[in-house]
GUDO-597352 format. One record per residue (C-alpha): residue number from 1; y, x, z. Coordinates in pm, whole numbers, always signed. Layout:
<sites>
@num = NUM; yy = Y; xx = X; zz = Z
...
</sites>
This chain:
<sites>
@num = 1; yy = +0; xx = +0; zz = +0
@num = 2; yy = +367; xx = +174; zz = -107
@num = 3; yy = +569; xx = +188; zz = +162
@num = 4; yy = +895; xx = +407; zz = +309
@num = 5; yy = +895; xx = +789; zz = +206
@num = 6; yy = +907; xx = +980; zz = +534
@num = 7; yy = +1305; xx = +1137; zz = +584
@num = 8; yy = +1435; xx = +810; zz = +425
@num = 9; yy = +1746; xx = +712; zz = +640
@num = 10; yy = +1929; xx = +399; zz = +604
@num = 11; yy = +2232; xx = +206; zz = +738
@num = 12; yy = +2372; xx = -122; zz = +619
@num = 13; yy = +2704; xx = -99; zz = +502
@num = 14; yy = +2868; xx = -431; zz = +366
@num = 15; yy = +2822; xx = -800; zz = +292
@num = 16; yy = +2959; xx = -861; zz = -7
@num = 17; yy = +3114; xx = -1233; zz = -112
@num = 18; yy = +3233; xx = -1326; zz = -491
@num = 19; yy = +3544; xx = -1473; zz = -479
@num = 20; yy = +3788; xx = -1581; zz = -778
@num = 21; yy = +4069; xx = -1449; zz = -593
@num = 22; yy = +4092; xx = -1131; zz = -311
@num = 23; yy = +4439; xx = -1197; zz = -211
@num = 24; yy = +4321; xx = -1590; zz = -148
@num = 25; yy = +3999; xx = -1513; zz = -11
@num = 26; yy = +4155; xx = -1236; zz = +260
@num = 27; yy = +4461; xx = -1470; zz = +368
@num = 28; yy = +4181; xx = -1696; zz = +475
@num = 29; yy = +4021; xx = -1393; zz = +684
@num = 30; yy = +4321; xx = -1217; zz = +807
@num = 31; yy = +4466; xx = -1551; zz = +887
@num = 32; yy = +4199; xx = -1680; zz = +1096
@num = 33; yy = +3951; xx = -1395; zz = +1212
@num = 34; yy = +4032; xx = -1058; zz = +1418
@num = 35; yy = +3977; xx = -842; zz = +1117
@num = 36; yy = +4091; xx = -485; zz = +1034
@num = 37; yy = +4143; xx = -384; zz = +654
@num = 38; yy = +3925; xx = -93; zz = +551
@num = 39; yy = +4047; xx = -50; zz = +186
@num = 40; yy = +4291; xx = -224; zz = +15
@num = 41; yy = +4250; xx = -406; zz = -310
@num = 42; yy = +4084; xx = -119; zz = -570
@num = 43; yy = +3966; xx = -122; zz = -920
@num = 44; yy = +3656; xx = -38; zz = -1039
@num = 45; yy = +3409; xx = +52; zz = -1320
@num = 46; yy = +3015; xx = +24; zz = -1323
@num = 47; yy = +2719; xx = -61; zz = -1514
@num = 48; yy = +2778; xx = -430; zz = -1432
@num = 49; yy = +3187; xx = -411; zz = -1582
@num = 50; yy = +3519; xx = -408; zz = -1438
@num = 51; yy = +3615; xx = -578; zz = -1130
@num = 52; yy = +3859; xx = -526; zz = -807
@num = 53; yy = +3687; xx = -518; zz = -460
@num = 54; yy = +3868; xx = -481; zz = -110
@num = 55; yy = +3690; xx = -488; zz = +238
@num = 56; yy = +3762; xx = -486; zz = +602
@num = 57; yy = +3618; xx = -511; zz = +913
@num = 58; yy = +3486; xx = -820; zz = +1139
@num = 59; yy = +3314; xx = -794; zz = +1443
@num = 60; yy = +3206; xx = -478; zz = +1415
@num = 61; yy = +3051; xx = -532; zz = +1057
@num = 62; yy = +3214; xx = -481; zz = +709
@num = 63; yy = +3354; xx = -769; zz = +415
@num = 64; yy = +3373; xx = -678; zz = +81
@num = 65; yy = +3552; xx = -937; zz = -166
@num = 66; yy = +3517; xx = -878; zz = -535
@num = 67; yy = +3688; xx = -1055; zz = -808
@num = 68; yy = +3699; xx = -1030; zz = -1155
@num = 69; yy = +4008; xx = -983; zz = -1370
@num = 70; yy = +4100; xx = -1367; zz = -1513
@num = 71; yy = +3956; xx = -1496; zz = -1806
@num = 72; yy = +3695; xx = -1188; zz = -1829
@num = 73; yy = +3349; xx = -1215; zz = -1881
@num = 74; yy = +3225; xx = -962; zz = -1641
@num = 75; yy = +2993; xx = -1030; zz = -1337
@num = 76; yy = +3161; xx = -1146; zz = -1070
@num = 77; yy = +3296; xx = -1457; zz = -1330
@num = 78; yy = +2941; xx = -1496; zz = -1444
@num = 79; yy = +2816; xx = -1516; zz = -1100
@num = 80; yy = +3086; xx = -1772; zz = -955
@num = 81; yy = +3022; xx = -1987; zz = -1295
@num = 82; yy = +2650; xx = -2021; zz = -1286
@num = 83; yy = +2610; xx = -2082; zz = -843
@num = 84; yy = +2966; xx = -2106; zz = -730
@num = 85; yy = +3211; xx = -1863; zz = -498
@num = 86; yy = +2995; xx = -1711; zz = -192
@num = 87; yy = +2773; xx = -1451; zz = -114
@num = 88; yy = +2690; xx = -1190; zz = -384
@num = 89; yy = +2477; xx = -924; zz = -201
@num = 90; yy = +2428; xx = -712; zz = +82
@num = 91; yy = +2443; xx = -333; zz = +71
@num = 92; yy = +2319; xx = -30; zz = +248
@num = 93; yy = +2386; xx = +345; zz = +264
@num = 94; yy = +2087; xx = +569; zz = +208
@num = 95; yy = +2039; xx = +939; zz = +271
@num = 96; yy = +1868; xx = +973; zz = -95
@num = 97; yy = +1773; xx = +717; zz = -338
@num = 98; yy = +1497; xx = +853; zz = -536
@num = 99; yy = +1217; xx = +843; zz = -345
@num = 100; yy = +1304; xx = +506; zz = -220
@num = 101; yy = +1364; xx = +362; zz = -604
@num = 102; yy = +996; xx = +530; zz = -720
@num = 103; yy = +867; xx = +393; zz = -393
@num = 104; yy = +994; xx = +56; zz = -462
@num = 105; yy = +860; xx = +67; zz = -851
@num = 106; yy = +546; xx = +149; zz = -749
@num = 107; yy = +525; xx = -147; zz = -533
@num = 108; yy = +626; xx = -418; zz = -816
@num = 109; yy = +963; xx = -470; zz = -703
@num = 110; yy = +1208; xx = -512; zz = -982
@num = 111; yy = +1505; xx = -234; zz = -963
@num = 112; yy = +1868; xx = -303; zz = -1198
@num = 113; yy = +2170; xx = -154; zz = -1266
@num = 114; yy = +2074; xx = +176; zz = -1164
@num = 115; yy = +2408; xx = +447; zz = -1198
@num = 116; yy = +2455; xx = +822; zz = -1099
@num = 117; yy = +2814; xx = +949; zz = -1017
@num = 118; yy = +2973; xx = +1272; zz = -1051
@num = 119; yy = +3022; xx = +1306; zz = -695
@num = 120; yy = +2655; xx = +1264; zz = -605
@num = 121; yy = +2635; xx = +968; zz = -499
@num = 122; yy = +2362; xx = +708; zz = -658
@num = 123; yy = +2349; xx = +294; zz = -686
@num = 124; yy = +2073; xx = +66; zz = -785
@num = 125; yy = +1980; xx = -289; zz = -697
@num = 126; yy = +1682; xx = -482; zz = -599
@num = 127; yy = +1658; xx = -783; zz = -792
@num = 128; yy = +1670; xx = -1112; zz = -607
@num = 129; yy = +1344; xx = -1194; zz = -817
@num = 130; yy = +1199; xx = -928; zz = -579
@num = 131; yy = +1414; xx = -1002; zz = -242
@num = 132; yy = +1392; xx = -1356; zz = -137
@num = 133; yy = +1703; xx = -1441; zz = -354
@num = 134; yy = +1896; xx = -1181; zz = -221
@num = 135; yy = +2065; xx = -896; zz = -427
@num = 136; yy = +2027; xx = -579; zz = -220
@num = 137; yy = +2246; xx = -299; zz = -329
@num = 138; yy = +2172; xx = +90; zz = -214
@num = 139; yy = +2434; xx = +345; zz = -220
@num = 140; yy = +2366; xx = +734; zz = -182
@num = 141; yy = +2592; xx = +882; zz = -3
@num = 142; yy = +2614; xx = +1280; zz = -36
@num = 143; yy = +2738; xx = +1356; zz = +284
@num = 144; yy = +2534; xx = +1069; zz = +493
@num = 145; yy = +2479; xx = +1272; zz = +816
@num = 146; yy = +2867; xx = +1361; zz = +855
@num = 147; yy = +3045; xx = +1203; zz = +1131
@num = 148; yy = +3124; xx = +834; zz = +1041
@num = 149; yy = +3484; xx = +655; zz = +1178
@num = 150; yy = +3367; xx = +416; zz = +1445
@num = 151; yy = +3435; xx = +45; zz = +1333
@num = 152; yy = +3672; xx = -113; zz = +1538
@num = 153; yy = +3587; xx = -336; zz = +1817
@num = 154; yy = +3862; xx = -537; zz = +1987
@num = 155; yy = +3656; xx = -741; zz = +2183
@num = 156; yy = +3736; xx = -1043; zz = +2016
@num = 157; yy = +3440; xx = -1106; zz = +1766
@num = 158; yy = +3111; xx = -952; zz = +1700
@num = 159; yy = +2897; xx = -1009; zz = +1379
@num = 160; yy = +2590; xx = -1053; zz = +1494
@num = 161; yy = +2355; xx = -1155; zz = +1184
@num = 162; yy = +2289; xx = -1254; zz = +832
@num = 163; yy = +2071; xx = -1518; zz = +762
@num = 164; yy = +1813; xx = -1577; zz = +454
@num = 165; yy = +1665; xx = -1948; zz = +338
@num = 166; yy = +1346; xx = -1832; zz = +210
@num = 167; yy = +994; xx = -2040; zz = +163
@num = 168; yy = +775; xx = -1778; zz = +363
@num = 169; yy = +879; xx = -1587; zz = +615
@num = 170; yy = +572; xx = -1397; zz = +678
@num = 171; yy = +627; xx = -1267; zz = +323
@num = 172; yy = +964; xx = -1143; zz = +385
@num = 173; yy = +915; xx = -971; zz = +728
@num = 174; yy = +584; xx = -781; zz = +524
@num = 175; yy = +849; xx = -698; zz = +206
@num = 176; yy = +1122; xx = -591; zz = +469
@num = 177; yy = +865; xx = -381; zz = +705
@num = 178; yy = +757; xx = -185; zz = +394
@num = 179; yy = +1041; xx = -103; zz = +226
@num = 180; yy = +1326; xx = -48; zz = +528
@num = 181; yy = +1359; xx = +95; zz = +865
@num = 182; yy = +1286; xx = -216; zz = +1018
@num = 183; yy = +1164; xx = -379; zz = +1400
@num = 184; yy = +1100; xx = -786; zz = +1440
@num = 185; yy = +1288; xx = -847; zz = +1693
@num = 186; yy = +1184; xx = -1228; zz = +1740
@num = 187; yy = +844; xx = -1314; zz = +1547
@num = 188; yy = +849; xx = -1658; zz = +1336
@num = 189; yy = +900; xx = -1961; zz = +1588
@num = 190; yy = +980; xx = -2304; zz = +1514
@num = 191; yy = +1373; xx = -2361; zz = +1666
@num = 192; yy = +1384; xx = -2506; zz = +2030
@num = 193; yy = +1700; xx = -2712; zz = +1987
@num = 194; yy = +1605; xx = -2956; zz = +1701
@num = 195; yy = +1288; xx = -2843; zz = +1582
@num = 196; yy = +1373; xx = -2903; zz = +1189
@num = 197; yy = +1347; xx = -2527; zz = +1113
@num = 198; yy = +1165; xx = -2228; zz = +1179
@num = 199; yy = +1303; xx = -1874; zz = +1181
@num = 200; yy = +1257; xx = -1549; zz = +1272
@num = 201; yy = +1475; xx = -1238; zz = +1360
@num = 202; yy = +1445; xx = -880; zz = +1257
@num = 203; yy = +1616; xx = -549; zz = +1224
@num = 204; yy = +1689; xx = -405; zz = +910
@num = 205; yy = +1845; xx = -53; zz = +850
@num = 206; yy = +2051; xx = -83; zz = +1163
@num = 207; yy = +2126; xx = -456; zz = +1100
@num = 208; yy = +2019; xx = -784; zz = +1221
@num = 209; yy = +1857; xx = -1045; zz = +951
@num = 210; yy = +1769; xx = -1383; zz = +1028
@num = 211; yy = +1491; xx = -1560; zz = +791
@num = 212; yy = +1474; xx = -1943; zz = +798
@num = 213; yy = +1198; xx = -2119; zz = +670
@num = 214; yy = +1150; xx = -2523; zz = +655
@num = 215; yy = +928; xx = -2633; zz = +923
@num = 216; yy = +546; xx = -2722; zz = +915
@num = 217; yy = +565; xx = -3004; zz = +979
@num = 218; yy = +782; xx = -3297; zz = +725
@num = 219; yy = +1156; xx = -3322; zz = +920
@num = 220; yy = +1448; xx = -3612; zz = +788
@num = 221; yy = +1684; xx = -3261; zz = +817
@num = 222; yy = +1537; xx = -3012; zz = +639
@num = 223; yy = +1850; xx = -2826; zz = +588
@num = 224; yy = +1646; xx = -2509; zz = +458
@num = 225; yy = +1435; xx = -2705; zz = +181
@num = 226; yy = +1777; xx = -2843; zz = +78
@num = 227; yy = +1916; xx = -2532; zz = +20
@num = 228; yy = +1619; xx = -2362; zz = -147
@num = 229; yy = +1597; xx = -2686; zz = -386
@num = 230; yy = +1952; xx = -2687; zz = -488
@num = 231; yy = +2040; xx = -2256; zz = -502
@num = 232; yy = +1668; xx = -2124; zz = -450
@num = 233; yy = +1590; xx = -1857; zz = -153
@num = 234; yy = +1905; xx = -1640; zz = -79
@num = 235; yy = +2201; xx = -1536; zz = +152
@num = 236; yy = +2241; xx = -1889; zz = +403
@num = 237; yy = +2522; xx = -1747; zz = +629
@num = 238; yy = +2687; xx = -1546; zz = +854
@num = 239; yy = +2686; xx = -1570; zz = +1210
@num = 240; yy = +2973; xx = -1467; zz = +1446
@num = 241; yy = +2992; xx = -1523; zz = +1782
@num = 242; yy = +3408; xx = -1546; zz = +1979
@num = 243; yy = +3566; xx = -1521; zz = +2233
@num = 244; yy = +3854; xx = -1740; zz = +2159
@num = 245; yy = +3597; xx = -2006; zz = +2057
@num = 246; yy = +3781; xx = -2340; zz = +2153
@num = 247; yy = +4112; xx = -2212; zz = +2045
@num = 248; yy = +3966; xx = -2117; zz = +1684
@num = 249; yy = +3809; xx = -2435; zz = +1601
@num = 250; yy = +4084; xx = -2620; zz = +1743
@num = 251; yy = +4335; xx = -2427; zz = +1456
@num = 252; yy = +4087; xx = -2465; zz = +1190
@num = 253; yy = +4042; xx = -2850; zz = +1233
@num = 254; yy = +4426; xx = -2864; zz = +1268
@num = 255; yy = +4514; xx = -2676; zz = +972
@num = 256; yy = +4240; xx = -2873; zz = +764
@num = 257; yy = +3985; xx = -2669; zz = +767
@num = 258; yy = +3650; xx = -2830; zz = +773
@num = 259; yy = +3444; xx = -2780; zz = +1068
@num = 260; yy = +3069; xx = -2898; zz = +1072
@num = 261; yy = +2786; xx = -2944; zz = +1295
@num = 262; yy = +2933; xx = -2902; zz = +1642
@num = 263; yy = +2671; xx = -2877; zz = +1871
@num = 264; yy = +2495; xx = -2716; zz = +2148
@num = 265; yy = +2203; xx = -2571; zz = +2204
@num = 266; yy = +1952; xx = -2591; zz = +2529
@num = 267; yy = +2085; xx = -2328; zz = +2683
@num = 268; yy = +2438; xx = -2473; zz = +2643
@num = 269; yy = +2526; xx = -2214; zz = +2385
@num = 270; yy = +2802; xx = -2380; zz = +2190
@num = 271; yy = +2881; xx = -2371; zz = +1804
@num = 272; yy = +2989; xx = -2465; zz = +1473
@num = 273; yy = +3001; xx = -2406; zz = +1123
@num = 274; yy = +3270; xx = -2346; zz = +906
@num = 275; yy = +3211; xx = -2509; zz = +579
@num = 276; yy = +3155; xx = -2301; zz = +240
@num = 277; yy = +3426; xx = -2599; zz = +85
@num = 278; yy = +3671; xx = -2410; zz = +312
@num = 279; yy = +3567; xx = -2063; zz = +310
@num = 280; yy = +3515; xx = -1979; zz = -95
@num = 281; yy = +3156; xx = -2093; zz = -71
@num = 282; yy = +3014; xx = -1897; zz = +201
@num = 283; yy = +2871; xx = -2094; zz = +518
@num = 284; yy = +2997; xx = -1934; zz = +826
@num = 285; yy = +2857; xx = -1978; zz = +1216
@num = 286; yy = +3029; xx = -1927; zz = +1498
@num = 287; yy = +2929; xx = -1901; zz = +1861
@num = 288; yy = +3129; xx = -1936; zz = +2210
@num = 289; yy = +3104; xx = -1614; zz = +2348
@num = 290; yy = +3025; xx = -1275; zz = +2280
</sites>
């Protein structure tokens, strides 16, 4: 069974969200969130065309927007055309991509837009054919092991995970275990608070993913199935837990914002969802407390 070279180090990096406009799309953040800009709005070239990207900081996590120049038929416009505005990929920082790429081909799993760059570094993705409907992005970074700036952390947010619809979970924890440095952190349990999903938790390259999976048993709110029937397995949401939780969602309902499924949990854990209508098609969750 192909699995991890030995040596292989990996970090995750970004998530990345498709957006027709960056300057729209970051108002919305910066207006909002307690976010810190990394890079400002940049230009650039690659296998898949031209486009402008800009990221910052959330929670201890990185955003990246990318947009397409109007009226252009490059990715980002093809992507937002065929499923909407939201969540293009994820991406993570390797020490070196080869062996991971030949390790990955061996295994069946369909690589694209593989690029080399003068400076050294390396990009390919794994198809979403391959990765529960997920485009996963690795970058090589030449000097990987140097000293990294520390994200900030105010205190006032933390990212805490990404979550995946996908039909079988046991599937994605096996393709995950093989091909990252990975540790379940929660093995597949059917949710305690309504019972109409089941999930599972696990580390990935430093990060936290959370796989949902429609329940065994037939629910009225199988919010999972729904998804998978209407965009197929992918990128769900986001999930960010506050400290100014009752003060946020009191300035997003008054400013218009649409705020969904308020609810608790039975350990009194409190929540809500901001709606992908309202937040250039990604769903995002938010918890009281950090």
């Amino acid at each position: 069974m192909t699995r991890l070279p030995e040596g292989i180090k990996m970090r995750f990096d970004h998530v990345s969200i498709a957006v027709k406009s960056i300057d729209l799309a970051y108002d919305f953040f910066q207006r909002y969130f307690p976010i810190h800009l990394r890079s400002e709005k940049t230009p650039s070239e690659q296998t898949a065309g031209f486009f402008y990207w800009k990221d910052f900081h959330l929670g201890g996590f990185t955003i990246e927007l990318i947009e397409d120049p109007p009226r252009q038929d490059g990715f980002v416009n093809k992507f937002i055309a065929r499923q909407g505005e939201g969540f293009h990929h994820l991406s993570i920082e390797v020490n070196s991509l080869p062996p991971v790429l030949e390790a990955l081909k061996a295994g069946g799993v369909r690589i694209v837009d593989e690029q080399k760059f003068d400076s050294g570094a390396m990009t390919a993705f794994i198809s979403p054919r391959s990765a529960f409907g997920a485009l996963i992005q690795f970058w090589q970074v030449p000097d990987f092991d140097a000293p990294q700036n520390p994200i900030p952390r105010d205190g006032l947010a933390h990212f805490d995970h990404a979550a995946l619809a996908v039909r079988d979970i046991d599937k994605a924890i096996d393709f995950f275990s093989r091909y990252f440095p990975s540790r379940l952190l929660r093995a597949k349990h059917v949710s305690n608070s309504e019972g109409n999903f089941t999930l599972a938790h696990m580390e990935v390259a430093g990060f936290k993913l959370e796989f949902l999976q429609s329940p065994p048993h037939a629910v009225e709110n199988d919010f999972v199935g729904r998804f998978i029937e209407r965009h197929g397995e992918g990128i769900h949401h986001i999930s960010i837990d506050l400290k100014d939780f009752d003060a946020m969602r009191d300035r997003l309902k008054a400013d218009g914002i649409r705020v969904v499924d308020e609810k608790s949990n039975r350990r009194g854990e409190r929540q809500f969802f901001v709606s992908p209508r309202s937040a250039f098609g990604t769903l995002i969750q938010l918890w009281d407390g950090i």
